[in-house]
C-alpha positions in Angstrom: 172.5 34.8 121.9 175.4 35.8 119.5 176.4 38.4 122.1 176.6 36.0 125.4 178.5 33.6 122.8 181.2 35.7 121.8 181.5 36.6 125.6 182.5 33.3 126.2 184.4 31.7 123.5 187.4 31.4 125.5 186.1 29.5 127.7 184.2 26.8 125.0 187.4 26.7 123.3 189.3 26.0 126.5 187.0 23.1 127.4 187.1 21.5 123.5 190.8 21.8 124.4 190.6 20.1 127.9 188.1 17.5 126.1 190.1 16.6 123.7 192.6 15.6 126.1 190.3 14.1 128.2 189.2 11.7 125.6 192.7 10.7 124.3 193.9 9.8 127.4 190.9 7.8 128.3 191.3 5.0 125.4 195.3 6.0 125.7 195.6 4.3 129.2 193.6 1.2 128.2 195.4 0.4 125.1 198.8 0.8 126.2 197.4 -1.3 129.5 197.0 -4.3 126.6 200.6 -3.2 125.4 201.6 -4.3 129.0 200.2 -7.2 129.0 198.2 -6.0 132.3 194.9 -8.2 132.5 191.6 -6.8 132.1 190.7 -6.9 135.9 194.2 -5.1 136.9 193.6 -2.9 134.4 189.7 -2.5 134.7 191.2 -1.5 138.9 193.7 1.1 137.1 190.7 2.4 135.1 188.3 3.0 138.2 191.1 5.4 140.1 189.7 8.1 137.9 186.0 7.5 138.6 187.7 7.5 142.3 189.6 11.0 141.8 186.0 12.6 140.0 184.5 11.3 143.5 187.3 13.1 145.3 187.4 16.3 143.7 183.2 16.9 144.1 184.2 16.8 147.8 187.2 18.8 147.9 187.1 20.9 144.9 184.4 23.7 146.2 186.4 24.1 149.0 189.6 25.1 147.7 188.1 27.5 145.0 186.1 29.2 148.5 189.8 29.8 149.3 192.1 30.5 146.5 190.2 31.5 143.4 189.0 29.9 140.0 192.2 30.7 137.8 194.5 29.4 140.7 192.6 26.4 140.7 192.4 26.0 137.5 196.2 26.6 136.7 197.1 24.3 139.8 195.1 21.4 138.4 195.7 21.8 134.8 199.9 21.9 135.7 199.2 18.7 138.2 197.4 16.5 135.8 199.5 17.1 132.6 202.3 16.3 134.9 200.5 12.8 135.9 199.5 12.2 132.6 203.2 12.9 131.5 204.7 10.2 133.9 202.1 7.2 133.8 204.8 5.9 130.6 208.0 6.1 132.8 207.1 3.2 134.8 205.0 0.4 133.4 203.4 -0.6 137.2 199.9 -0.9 137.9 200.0 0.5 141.8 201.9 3.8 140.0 199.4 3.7 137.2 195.9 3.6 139.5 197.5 6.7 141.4 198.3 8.9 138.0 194.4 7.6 137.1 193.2 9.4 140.8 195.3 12.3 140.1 194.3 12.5 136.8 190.5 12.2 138.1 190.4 14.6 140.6 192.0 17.9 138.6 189.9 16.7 135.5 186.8 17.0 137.5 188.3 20.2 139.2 188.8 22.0 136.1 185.3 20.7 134.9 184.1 22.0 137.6 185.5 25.5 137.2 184.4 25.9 133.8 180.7 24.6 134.3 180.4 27.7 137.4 182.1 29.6 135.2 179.5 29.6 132.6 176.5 30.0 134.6 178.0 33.0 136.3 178.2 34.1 132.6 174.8 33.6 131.3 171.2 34.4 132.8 167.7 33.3 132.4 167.5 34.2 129.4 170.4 32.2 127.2 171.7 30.1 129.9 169.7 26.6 128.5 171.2 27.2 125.0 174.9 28.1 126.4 174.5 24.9 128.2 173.2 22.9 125.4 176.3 24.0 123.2 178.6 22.7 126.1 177.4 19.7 126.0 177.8 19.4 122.1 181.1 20.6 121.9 182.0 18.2 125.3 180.9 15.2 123.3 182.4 16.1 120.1 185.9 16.9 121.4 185.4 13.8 123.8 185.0 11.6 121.1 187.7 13.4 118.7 190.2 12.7 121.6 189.1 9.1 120.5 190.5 10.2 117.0 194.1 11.2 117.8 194.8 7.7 118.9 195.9 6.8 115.6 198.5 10.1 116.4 201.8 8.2 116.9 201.2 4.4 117.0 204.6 3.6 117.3 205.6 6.1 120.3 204.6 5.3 123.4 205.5 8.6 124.6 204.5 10.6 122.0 200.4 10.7 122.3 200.9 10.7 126.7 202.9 14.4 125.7 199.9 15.0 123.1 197.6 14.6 125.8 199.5 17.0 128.0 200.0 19.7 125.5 196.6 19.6 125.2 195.1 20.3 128.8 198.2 22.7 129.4 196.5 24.9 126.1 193.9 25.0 127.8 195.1 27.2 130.0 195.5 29.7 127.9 192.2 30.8 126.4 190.1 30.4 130.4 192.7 32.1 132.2 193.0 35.0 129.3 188.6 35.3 129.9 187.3 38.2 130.7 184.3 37.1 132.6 184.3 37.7 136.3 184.9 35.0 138.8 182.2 33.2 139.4 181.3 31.6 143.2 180.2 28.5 143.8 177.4 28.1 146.6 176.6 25.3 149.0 173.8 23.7 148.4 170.9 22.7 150.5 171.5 19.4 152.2 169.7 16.5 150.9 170.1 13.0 152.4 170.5 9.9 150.0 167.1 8.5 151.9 165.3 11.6 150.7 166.1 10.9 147.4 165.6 7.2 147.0 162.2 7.9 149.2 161.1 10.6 146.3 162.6 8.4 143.3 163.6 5.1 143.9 164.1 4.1 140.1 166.8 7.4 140.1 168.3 6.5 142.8 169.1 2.6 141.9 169.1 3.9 138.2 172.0 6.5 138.4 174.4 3.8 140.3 173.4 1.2 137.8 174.3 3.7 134.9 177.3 4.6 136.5 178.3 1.4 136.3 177.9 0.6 133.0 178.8 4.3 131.3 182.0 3.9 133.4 182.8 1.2 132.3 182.3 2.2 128.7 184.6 4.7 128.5 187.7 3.1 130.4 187.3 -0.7 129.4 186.2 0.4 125.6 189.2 0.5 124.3 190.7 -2.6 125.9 187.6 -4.7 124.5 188.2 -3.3 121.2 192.2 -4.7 121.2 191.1 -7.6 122.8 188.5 -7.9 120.0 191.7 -8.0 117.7 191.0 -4.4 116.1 193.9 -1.9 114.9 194.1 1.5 116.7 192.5 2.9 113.8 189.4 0.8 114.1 189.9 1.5 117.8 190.0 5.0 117.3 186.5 4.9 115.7 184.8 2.5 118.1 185.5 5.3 121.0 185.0 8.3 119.1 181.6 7.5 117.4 179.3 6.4 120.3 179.6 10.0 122.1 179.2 12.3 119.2 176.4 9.9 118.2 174.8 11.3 121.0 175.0 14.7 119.8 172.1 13.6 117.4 170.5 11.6 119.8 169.8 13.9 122.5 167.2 15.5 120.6 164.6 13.5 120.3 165.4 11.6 123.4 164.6 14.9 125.2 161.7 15.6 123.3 159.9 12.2 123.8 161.1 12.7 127.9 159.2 16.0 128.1 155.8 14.4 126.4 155.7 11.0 127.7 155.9 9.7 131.4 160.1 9.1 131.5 159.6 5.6 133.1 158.2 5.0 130.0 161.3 6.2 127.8 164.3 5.3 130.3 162.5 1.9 130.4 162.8 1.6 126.4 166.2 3.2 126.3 167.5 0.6 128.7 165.8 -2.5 126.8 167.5 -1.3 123.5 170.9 -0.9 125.2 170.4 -4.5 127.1 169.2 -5.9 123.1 172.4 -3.4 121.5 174.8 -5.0 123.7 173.7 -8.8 122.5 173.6 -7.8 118.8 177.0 -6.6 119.7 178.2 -10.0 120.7 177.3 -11.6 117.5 178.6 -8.3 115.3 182.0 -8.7 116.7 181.9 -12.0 114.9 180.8 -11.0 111.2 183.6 -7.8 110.9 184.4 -4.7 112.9 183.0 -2.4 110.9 179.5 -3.9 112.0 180.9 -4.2 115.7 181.8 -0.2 115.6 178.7 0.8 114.3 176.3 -0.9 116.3 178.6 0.2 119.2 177.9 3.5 118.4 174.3 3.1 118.5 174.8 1.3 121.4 176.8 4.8 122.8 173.9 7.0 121.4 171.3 4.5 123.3 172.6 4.5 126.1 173.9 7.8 127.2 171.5 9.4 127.7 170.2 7.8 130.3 171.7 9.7 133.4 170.3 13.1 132.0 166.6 10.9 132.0 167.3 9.7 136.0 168.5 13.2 137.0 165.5 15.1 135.4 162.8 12.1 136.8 164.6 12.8 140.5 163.7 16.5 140.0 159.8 15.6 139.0 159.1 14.2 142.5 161.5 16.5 144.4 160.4 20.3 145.5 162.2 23.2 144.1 164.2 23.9 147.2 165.6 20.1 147.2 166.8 20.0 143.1 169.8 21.4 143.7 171.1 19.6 146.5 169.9 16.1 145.4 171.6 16.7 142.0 174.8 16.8 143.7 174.1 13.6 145.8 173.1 11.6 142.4 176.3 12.6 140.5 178.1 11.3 143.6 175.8 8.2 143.4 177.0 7.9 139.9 180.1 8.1 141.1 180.1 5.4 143.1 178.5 3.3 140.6 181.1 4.5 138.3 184.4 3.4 140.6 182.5 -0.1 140.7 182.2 -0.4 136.7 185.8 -0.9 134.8 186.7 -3.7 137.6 183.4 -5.6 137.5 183.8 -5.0 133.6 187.4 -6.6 133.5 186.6 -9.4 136.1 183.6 -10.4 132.9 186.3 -9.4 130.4 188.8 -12.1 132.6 186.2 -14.9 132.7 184.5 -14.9 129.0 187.4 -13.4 127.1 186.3 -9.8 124.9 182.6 -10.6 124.8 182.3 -10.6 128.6 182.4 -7.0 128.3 179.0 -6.7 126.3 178.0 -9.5 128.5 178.6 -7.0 131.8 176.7 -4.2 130.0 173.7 -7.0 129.4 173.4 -7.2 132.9 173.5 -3.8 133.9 171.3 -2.2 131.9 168.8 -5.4 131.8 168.8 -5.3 135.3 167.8 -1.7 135.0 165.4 -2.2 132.9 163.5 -4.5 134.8 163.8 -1.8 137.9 161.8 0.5 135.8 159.4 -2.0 134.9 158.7 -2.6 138.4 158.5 1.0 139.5 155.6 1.5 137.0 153.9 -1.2 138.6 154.7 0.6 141.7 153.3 4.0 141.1 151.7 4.3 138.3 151.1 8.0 138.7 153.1 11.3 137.3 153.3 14.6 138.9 151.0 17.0 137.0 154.3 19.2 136.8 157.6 18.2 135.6 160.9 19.8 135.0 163.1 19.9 131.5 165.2 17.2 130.3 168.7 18.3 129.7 171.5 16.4 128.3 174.3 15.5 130.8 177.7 14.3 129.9 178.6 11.1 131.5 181.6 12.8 133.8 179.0 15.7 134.8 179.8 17.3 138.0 177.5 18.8 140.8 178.0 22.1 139.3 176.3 21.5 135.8 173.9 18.7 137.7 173.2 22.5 140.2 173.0 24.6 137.7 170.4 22.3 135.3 168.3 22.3 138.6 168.3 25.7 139.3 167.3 26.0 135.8 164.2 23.2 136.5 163.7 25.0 139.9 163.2 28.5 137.7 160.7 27.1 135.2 158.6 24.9 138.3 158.5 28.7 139.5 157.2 30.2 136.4 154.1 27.7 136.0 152.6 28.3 139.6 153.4 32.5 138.6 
C-alpha cells in the first residue's frame, strides 16, 4: 500500500491543489454575485453554467484525450479555466459570468476526469479500493478548505479570482512531472436510461433529485449564507464544514449500506436531511454558529446519498451493465444538477434566505417519500450486492466506471 502511494503522490497532491481551487471559486462566484447586487435567481442561472460545462465535458472529454493525450489535455484545460476564472472580475455581467461558469465546468470536469483514469491505470485489484478511498478524502478536505481561503483577501475583489488561478495552474506541476504511464480511457457498454430506471427506479429518480439539491448546495451556499447576514468568515465555515464532515460520515454510512437493504438507509438519510433542513430554518434565527453547525450535519447527511443510489443501481444491474449505467446516472445527476441553483434562487427570490432550506425540504422530502414507495413496491433484495463507495458530489463517469468495475470484480469473485 505504502509502495502504490508513494507512486502516486504527485498526482494526490495535484488534485488537493486543483480542489482547493475548485472550492474557492465555488463560494467565490456566489459571494461576489451578492457584492453585485445580482438576484438569487440570476445568479442561481450563473451558478448552473457549471453543472452545464460538467455535463459537456463527460461528452466531449473522452474523445479528445482518444486524440491528443492526458498531459495535453490536462495542460490545455488547466491554462483555459485559470484564464476564465481570471476574467469573470473584469466585467461584472451575468451573460459573461454564466459563460466563464460553462468554461470553468467543462475543464474542471476534464481535468477530474484525467486524474480519476489516471489513478486506476495506477493501481490494481489489489490496492485500488483504498487509493480510491484516500481520493475521496483528500477531494473533500481540499474541497471544503477552498471554502477556508475565502476569508484570503476580503477587500480585493481581484485578489482571491488570481488565488484561485494560481492554484489550478500548480496543479500542473506535480501531474504533468508523474511518472505513471498514460492511462486510456475505454468506451463503455451502452446502457439506455430505460434500462436503468426499469432495473432501479428509486436510482434513477433519486440521482436527478440529488442532483438537484447537492447542486444547489454548493453554488447557492454561499449566497444563502450573505443573504443570511453572515461575515465571509462565518461564510467560510458554513461551506467548508459540511464536506469534510463527510469525511467522518462515510464510514458508517457505508457500513450500515453493506448490512441493511439500502432502501432502508437512503430512505433515513433523506428523512434526516428533509428534518436537517427545517431545524435549519429555525437555527438561522437563534445565531449562526447554530445555523453552521447544523448545516454541516446537514452536509454530512446528505452527501452521501448519490454514492447509496449509484451502488443500489449496481444491485439490480448485471456485471456487464455497471459500468455503462454508472456513466448514464452521473449524467442524470447532471441534469438534475443544471436544474438545482436556479430552482434554488427562484425559492431564495420568493421567501427571502430561508427559501433555500425550504428548496432543499422539498427535494429531499420528495425523495424520501419515493423510497418509501419503492419498498412498498418491491420488497425484495438481490441475494448479492455490490460495495458501497463514497462518491464526491462532482464525480465523473470515470470514478462512477472505475467503482463499477470494482463491484463488477467482487460480483465475479462470489459466483468463483
Amino acid at each position: 500500500m505504502a509502495t502504490g502511494i508513494r507512486s502516486v503522490w504527485p498526482l494526490f497532491l495535484g488534485v488537493a491543489l486543483l480542489q482547493l481551487g475548485h472550492g474557492l471559486q465555488g463560494s467565490l462566484v456566489g459571494v461576489e454575485a451578492a457584492k453585485a447586487d445580482f438576484s438569487a435567481t440570476v445568479t442561481g442561472v450563473i451558478m448552473s453554467g457549471f453543472s452545464l460545462g460538467i455535463l459537456l465535458s463527460t461528452l466531449v472529454t473522452p474523445r479528445i484525450v482518444a486524440r491528443v493525450g492526458h498531459i495535453r489535455v490536462f495542460a490545455a484545460f488547466a491554462s483555459v479555466v485559470s484564464t476564465a476564472i481570471l476574467v469573470i472580475p473584469i466585467w461584472v455581467n451575468p451573460y459573461w459570468w454564466f459563460a466563464m461558469r460553462v468554461v470553468g465546468g467543462v475543464c474542471m470536469a476534464g481535468l477530474s476526469i484525467v486524474a480519476e483514469s489516471w489513478l486506476n491505470a495506477a493501481s490494481d485489484n489489489t490496492n485500488r479500493g483504498k487509493m480510491l478511498s484516500i481520493y475521496m478524502v483528500i477531494t473533500f478536505a481540499a474541497v471544503g478548505g477552498g471554502s477556508i481561503l475565502l476569508n484570503v483577501g476580503e477587500t480585493d475583489r481581484f485578489l482571491r479570482f488570481i488565488l484561485v488561478s494560481v492554484l489550478i495552474s500548480m496543479a500542473l506541476v506535480p501531474i504533468s512531472l508523474a511518472r505513471s504511464e498514460a492511462p486510456s480511457i475505454e468506451e463503455a457498454r451502452s446502457v439506455k436510461l430505460r434500462d436503468i430506471y426499469h432495473a432501479s427506479p428509486l436510482a434513477f429518480i433519486g440521482t436527478f433529485a440529488i442532483g438537484l439539491g447537492q447542486s444547489a448546495f454548493f453554488a447557492m451556499g454561499a449566497l444563502y449564507g450573505i443573504m443570511s447576514g453572515l461575515s465571509i468568515g462565518y461564510v467560510s465555515l458554513l461551506m467548508a464544514l459540511p464536506p469534510i464532515g463527510v469525511i467522518i460520515s462515510q464510514y458508517p454510512v457505508g457500513l450500515l449500506s453493506d448490512r441493511f437493504d439500502r432502501r432502508i438507509v437512503l430512505m433515513v438519510l433523506s428523512i434526516l436531511s428533509t428534518v436537517l433542513a427545517l431545524a435549519t430554518v429555525f437555527a438561522a434565527t437563534i445565531s449562526p454558529v447554530s445555523l453552521i453547525g447544523l448545516f454541516a450535519v446537514f452536509g454530512a447527511v446528505s452527501f452521501p446519498l448519490y454514492s447509496l443510489a449509484l451502488a443500489h443501481a449496481n444491485d439490480y444491474l448485471e456485471p456487464d451493465q455497471m459500468l455503462g449505467a454508472s456513466s448514464k446516472l452521473v449524467l442524470l445527476y447532471g441534469a438534475g444538477a443544471i436544474a438545482g441553483p436556479f430552482l434554488a434562487g427562484n425559492a431564495m427570490e420568493s421567501f427571502g434566505p430561508q427559501g433555500f432550506m425550504y428548496y432543499m425540504m422539498s427535494v429531499y422530502g420528495l425523495l424520501s417519500l419515493f423510497a418509501i414507495y419503492r419498498m412498498f413496491r418491491r420488497p425484495e433484495m438481490p441475494e448479492e450486492s455490490g460495495e458501497y463507495y463514497q462518491m464526491a458530489p462532482s464525480a465523473t463517469p470515470v470514478l462512477a466506471g472505475v467503482l463499477a468495475e470494482e463491484q463488477t470484480e467482487a460480483g465475479e469473485q462470489k459466483h468463483h
